[in-house]
C-alpha positions in Angstrom: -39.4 26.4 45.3 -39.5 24.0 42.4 -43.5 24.1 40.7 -43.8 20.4 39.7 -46.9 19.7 37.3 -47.4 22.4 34.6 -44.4 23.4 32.8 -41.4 20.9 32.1 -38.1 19.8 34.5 -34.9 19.6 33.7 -32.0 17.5 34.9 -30.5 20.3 37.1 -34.2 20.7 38.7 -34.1 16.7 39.6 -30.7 17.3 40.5 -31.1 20.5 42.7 -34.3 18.1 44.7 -32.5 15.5 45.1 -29.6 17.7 46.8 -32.3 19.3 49.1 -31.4 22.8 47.2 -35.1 23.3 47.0 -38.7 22.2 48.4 -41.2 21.1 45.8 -44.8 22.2 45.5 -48.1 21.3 42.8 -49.3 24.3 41.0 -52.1 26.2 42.3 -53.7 26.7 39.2 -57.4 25.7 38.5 -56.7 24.3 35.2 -54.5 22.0 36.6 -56.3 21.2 39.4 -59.6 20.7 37.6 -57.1 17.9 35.3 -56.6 15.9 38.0 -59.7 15.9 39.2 -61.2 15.1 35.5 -59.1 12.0 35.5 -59.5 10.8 39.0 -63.1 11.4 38.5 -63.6 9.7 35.0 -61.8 6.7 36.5 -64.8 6.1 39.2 -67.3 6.8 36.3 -65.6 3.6 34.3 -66.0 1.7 37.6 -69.2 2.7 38.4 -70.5 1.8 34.6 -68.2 -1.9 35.2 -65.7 -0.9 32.3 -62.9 -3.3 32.2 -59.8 -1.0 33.0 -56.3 -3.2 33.0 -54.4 -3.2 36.2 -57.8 -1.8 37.8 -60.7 -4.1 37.4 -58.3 -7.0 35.9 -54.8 -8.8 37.4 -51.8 -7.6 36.3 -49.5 -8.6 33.4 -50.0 -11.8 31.8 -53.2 -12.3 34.6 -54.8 -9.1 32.6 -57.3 -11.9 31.7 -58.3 -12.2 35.2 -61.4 -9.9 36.5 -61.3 -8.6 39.9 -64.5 -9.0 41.0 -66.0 -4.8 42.1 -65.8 -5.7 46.0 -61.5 -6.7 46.0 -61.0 -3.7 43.3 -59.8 -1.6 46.2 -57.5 -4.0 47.7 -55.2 -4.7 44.1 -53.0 -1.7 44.7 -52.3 -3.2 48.0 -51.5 -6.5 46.5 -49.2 -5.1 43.7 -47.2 -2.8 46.0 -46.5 -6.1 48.3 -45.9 -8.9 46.1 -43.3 -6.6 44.5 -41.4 -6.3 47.3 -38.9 -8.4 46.7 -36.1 -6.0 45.3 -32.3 -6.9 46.6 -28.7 -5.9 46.2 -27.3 -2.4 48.0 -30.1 0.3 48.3 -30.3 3.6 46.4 -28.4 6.7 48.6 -30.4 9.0 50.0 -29.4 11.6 47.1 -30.8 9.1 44.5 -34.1 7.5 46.4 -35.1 11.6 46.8 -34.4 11.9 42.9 -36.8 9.2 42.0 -39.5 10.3 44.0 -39.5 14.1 42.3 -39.3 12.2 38.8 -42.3 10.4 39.8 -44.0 13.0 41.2 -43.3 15.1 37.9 -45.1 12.3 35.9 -47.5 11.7 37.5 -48.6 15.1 38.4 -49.1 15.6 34.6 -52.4 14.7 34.9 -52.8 11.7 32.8 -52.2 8.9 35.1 -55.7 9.0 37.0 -54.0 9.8 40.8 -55.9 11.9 42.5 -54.2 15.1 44.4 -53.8 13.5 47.6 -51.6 11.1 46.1 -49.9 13.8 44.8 -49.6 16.1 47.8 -47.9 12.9 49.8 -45.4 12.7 47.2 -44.8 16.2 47.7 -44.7 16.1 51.6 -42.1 12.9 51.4 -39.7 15.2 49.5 -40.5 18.4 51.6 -40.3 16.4 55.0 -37.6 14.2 53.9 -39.5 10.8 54.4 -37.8 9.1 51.8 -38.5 5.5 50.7 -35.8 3.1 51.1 -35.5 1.5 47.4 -33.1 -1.2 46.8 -31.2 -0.9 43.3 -31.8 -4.5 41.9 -34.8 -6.4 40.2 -36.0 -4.2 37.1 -36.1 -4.9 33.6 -37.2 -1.9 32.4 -40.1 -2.9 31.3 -42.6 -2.5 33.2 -41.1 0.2 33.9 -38.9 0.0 37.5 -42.1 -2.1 39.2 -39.9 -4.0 42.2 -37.9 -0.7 43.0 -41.2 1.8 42.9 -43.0 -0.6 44.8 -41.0 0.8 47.6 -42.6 4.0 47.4 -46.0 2.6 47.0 -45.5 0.2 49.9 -44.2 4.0 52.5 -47.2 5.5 50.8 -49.3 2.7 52.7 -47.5 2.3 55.4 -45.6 -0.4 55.4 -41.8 0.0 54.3 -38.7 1.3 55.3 -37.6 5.2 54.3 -34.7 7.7 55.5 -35.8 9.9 57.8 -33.1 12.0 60.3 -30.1 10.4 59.3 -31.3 6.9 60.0 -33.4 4.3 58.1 -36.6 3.5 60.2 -40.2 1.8 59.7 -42.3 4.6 57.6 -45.3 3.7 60.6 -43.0 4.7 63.0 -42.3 8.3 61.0 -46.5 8.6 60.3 -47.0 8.2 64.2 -44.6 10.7 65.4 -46.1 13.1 62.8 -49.6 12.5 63.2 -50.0 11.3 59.7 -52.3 8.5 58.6 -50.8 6.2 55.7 -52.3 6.8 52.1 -55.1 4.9 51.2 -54.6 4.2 47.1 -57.5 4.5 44.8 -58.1 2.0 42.4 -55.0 2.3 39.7 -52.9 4.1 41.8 -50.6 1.8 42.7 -50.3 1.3 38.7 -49.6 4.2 38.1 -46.8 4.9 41.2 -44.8 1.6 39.8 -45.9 1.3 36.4 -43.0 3.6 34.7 -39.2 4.3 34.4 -38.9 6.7 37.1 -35.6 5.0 38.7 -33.5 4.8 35.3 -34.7 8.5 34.8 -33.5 9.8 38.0 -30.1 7.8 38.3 -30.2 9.1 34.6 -30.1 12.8 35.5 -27.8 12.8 38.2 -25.0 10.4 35.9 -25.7 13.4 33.4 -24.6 16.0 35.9 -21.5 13.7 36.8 -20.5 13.3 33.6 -20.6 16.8 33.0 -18.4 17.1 35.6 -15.7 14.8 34.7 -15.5 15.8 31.1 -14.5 19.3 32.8 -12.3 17.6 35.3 -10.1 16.2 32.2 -9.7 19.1 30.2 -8.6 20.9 33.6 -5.9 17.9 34.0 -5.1 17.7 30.5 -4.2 20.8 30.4 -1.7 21.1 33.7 -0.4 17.8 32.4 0.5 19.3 28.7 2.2 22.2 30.6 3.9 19.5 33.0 5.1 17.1 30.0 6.2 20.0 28.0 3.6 19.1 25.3 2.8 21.5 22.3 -0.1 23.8 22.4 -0.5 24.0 18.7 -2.4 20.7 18.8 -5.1 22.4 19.9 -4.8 25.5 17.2 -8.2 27.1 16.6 -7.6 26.9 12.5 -7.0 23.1 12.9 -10.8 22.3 15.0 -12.1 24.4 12.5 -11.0 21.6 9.6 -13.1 19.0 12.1 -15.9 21.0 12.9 -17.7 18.7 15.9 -19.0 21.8 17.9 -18.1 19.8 21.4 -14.8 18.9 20.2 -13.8 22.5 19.3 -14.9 23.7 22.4 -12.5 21.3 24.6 -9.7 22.7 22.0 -10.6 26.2 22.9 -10.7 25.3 26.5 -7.0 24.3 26.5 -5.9 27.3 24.3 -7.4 29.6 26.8 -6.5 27.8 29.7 -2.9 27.1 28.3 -2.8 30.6 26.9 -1.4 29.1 24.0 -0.2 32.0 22.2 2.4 32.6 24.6 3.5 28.6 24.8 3.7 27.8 21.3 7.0 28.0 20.8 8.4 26.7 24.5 7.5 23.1 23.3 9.1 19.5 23.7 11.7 18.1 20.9 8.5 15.7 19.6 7.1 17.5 17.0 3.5 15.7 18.2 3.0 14.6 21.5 1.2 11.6 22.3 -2.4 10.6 21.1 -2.7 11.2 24.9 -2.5 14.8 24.9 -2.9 15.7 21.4 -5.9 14.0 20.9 -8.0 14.9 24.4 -10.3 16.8 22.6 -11.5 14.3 20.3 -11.9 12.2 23.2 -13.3 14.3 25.4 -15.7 15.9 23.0 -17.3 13.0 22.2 -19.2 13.5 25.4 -19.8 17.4 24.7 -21.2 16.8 21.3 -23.8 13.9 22.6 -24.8 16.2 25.2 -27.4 18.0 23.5 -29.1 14.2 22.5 -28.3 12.6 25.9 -30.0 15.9 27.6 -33.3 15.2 25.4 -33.3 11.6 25.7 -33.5 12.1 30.0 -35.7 15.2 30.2 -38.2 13.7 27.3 -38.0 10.9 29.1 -38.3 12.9 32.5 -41.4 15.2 31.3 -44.0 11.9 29.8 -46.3 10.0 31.2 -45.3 6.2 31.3 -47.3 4.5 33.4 -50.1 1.9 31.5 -53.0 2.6 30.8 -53.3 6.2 30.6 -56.1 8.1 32.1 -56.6 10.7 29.1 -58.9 13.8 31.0 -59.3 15.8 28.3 -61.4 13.2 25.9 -62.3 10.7 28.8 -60.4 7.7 27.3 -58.6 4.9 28.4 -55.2 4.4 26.3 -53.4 1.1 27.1 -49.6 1.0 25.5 -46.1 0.9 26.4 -44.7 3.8 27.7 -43.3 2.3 30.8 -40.7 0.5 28.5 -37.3 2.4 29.1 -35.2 2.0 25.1 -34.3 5.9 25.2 -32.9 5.7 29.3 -31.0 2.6 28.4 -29.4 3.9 24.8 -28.9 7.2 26.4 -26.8 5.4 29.4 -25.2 2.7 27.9 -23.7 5.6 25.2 -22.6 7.7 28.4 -20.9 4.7 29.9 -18.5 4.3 26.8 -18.0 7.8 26.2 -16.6 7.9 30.1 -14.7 5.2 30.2 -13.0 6.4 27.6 -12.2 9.5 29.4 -11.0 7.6 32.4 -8.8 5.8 29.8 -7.3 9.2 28.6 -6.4 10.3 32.0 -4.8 6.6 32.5 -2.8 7.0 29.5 -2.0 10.5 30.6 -0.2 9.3 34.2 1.7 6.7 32.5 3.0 9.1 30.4 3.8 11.3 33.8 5.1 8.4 36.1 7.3 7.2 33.4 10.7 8.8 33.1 11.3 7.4 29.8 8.9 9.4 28.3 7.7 12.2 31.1 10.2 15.0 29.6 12.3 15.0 32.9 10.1 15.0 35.4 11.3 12.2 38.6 10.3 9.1 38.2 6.8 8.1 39.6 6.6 11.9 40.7 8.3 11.3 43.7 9.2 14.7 45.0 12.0 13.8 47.4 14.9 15.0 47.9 17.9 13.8 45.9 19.6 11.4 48.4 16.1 10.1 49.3 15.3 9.5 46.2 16.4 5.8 46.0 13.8 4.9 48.7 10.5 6.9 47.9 7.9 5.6 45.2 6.0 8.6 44.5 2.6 7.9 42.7 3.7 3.9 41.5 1.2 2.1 43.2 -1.3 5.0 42.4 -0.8 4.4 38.5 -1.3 0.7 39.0 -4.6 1.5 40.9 -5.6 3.8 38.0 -4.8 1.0 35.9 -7.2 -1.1 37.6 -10.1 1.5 37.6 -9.6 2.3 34.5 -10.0 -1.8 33.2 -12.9 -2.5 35.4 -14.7 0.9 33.8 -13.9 -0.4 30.2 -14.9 -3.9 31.1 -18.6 -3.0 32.6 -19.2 -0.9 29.0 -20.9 -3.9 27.5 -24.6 -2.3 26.5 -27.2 -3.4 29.0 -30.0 -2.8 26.3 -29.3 -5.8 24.3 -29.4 -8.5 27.0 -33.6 -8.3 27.4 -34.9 -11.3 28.8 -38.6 -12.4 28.0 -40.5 -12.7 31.5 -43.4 -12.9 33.2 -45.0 -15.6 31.3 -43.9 -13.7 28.1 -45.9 -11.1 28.6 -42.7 -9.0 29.0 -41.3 -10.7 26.1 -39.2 -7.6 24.9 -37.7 -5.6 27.6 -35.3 -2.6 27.7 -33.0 -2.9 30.4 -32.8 0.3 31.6 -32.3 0.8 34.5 -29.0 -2.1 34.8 -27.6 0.4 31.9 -28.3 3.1 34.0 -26.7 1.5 37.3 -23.8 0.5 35.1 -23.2 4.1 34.1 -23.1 5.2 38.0 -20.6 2.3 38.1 -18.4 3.6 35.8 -18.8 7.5 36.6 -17.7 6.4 39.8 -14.7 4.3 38.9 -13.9 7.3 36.5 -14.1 9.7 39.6 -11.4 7.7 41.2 -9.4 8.0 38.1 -9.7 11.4 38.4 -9.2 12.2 41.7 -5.9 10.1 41.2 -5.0 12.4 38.1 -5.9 15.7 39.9 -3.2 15.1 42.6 -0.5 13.3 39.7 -1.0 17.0 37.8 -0.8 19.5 40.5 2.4 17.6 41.9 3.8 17.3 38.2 3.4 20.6 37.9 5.0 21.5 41.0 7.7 19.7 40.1 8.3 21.2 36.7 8.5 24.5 38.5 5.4 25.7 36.6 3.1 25.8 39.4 3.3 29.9 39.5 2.6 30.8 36.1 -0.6 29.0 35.8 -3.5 30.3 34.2 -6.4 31.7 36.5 -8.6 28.7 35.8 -5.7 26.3 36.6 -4.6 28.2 39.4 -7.9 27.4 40.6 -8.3 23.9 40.0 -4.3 23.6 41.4 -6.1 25.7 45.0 -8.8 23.0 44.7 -7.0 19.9 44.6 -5.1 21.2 47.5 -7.7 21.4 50.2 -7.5 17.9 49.7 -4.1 16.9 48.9 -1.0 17.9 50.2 2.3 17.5 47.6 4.0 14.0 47.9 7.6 14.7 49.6 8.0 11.2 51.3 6.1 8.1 50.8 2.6 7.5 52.4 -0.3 6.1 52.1 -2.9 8.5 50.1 -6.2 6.5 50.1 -8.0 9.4 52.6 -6.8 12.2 50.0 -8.0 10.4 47.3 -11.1 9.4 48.9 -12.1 12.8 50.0 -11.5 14.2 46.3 -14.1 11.6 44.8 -16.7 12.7 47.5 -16.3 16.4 46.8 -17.1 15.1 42.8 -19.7 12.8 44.1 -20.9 16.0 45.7 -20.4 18.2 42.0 -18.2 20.5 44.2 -15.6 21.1 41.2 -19.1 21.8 38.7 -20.6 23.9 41.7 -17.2 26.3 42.0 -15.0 26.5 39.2 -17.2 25.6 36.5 -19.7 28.0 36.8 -16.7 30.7 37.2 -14.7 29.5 34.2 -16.7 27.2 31.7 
């Protein structure tokens, strides 16, 4: 049971909700109970003594000049939540949608948004129940915050939108009936505070994190079975030579492949080039690119993850109203549009790296296109051709979408939003290219394990390679004759999407 409210989340708490690995619940506590309460209950005082509270007792945005007048202050969550809902393109998965309702929660439940518990507790019974909002992914700036996409939640809170529920996507009044559960009535500036942040860059944020993690293990595992494969040289990854380039991240890919290669042994069995390919000999510097920015990337999401960003803030402690920008999304948006370069890089690497193992000019003997037929069939079969010029294409449209989202804001809403971070398109461009790069990698995990089959090194693998080569093969089976390998490849990306190599291997070997 994940405590949401007192003490900080991390990405692999998001991560573990989202995956329904565990339920959620508010602390218990009457500290924080009685701050919630203060700021639910200093709210009605303002209202009560006619303070003018933005978002609450005035229109929203540019219309903050508006007043509401006291008898339709009620009704303006209701209004926001609807005339938001105009969000298009494909919805968030299931996994994703449940990640940005336990971000939300987790800001929210900090106690300085104004919500009152019951707010709170629905939040907490979506997530529990698995009611989850249906969000679609397009029609935030970032700023303020992801309005269109949380809207969605507000709008199941009331009532009146679509969620998951069972497998199938349904009416959330239909969901409320069969449980006997009457729709949330929102309190003046809870609607606000629900939409009002950057709780969908967040979560897409944290899981991308956990991907990338992944796929920067992935790569070292390949790199490593494809060194052994292309007879490359251990002794680029000597521990005396990192220790002349000391980037922490980077060393610790080069001591990866010195382990995993037991490099000791290998030294001297080595390939006539005295240095292999930037390929090979330079995967750690590549790959440790994203090691070292892990330790900034991790504190850019979970800062991000553990504020409060809605506008205004309810302060309970000194019973003030603070109006800024929180809900403006620079740190999710620098933080994914870094990610995005450093792995599309990665799924260049492991591009380069096939073309050096499809290629018998240059593969060290290995067939051509890995075919592993037999010789008289040899003149017919293919191998892995077409899958190196599907790579190839991958790979480009990865590099291609690395453009930075952040720097194309657009002034909007009358220019009131003149200066916007973009957030949450960096973020969905980083899922974009994770993805992409898991098909690059699935695509390499199969060239390598064959490559090394066909080198005749297969057996004298390392324990950590011999389990990554055991992985691979639930899913693949060694290419003899030609056919098609789309449903091998496919199921490999699904067991990353799923973190199934970070769940097993990693925990056992990293």
């Amino acid at each position: 049971m994940l405590i949401v409210g007192e003490t900080p989340l991390s990405i692999e708490d998001v991560v573990a909700v989202a995956r329904k690995e565990k339920q959620v619940a508010l602390p218990t506590s009457a500290e924080w109970t009685a701050l919630i309460q203060r700021g639910a209950d200093f709210l009605d005082q303002l209202l009560q003594d006619e303070g003018v509270i933005y978002g609450v007792t005035t229109g929203y945005g540019d219309s903050c000049l508006v007043e509401i007048p006291a008898h339709q202050v009620h009704e303006l969550p209701l209004h926001l939540s609807r005339f938001h809902g105009c969000g298009m393109g494909q919805n968030l998965d299931l996994i994703t949608a449940r990640a940005v309702v336990v971000v939300r929660l987790c800001s929210l439940a900090r106690g300085y948004s104004g919500v009152s518990h019951a707010l709170l507790q629905r939040l907490v019974w979506m997530l529990n129940e698995d009611v989850i909002p249906v969000i679609p992914s397009e029609g935030s700036v970032g700023a303020s915050g992801d309005l269109t996409p949380l809207s969605y939640i507000a709008g199941a809170l009331v009532g009146e939108r679509d969620v998951y529920y069972q497998g199938q996507i349904v009416p959330i009044a239909q969901v409320y009936a069969e449980k006997g559960v009457q729709p949330l009535v929102m309190r003046p500036k809870e609607g606000l505070a629900l939409m009002n942040g950057t709780a969908v860059m967040t979560a897409i944020a944290c899981l991308n994190y956990k991907k990338a993690e992944q796929i920067s293990f992935a790569s070292t595992l390949i790199t490593a079975l494809n060194v052994l494969a292309l007879e490359g040289n251990p002794s680029h990854f000597d521990e005396v030579l990192f220790a002349q380039k000391p980037h922490p991240g980077q060393q610790h890919i080069a001591a990866q492949l010195r382990d995993w290669l037991n490099s000791e042994v290998q030294t001297e069995h080595q390939s006539s080039r005295l240095q292999d390919r930037y390929s090979l000999r330079c995967a750690p510097h590549v790959i440790g690119v994203f090691e070292d920015s892990k330790l900034w990337l991790r504190q850019f999401i979970e800062n991000e993850l553990n504020s409060s960003n809605d506008n205004p803030l309810i302060d309970p402690v000194n019973l003030r109203v603070l109006h800024g920008g929180h809900f403006y999304g620079g740190h999710i948006a620098q933080a994914m549009d870094s990610l995005k370069i450093m792995i599309a890089n990665i799924a260049d690497l492991m591009d380069r790296q096939l073309a050096q193992l499809v290629d018998y000019k240059m593969n060290n003997g290995l067939p051509r296109n890995l075919t592993g037929s037999s010789p008289e069939r040899l003149p017919l079969n293919h191998g892995f051709k077409a899958v190196q010029i599907g790579v190839s294409a991958w790979t480009a449209e990865a590099l291609k979408q690395t453009l930075a989202a952040s720097i194309f804001s657009r002034s909007t809403e009358c220019h009131n939003q003149d200066k916007v971070s973009m957030g949450t398109i960096a973020a969905r461009d980083a899922s974009r290219v994770i993805t992409l790069t898991e098909q690059v990698v699935a695509a390499l995990s199969c060239a390598a394990v064959q490559a090394v089959k066909l080198k005749g090194v297969d057996t004298e693998l390392s324990p950590v390679l011999t389990a990554f080569q055991h992985w691979v093969l639930q899913s693949f089976t060694y290419v003899e004759e030609d056919r098609p390998l789309q449903q091998e490849l496919q199921a490999l990306v699904n067991r990353f999407e799923h973190l199934e190599l970070l769940d097993s291997i990693a925990v056992q070997y990293s």
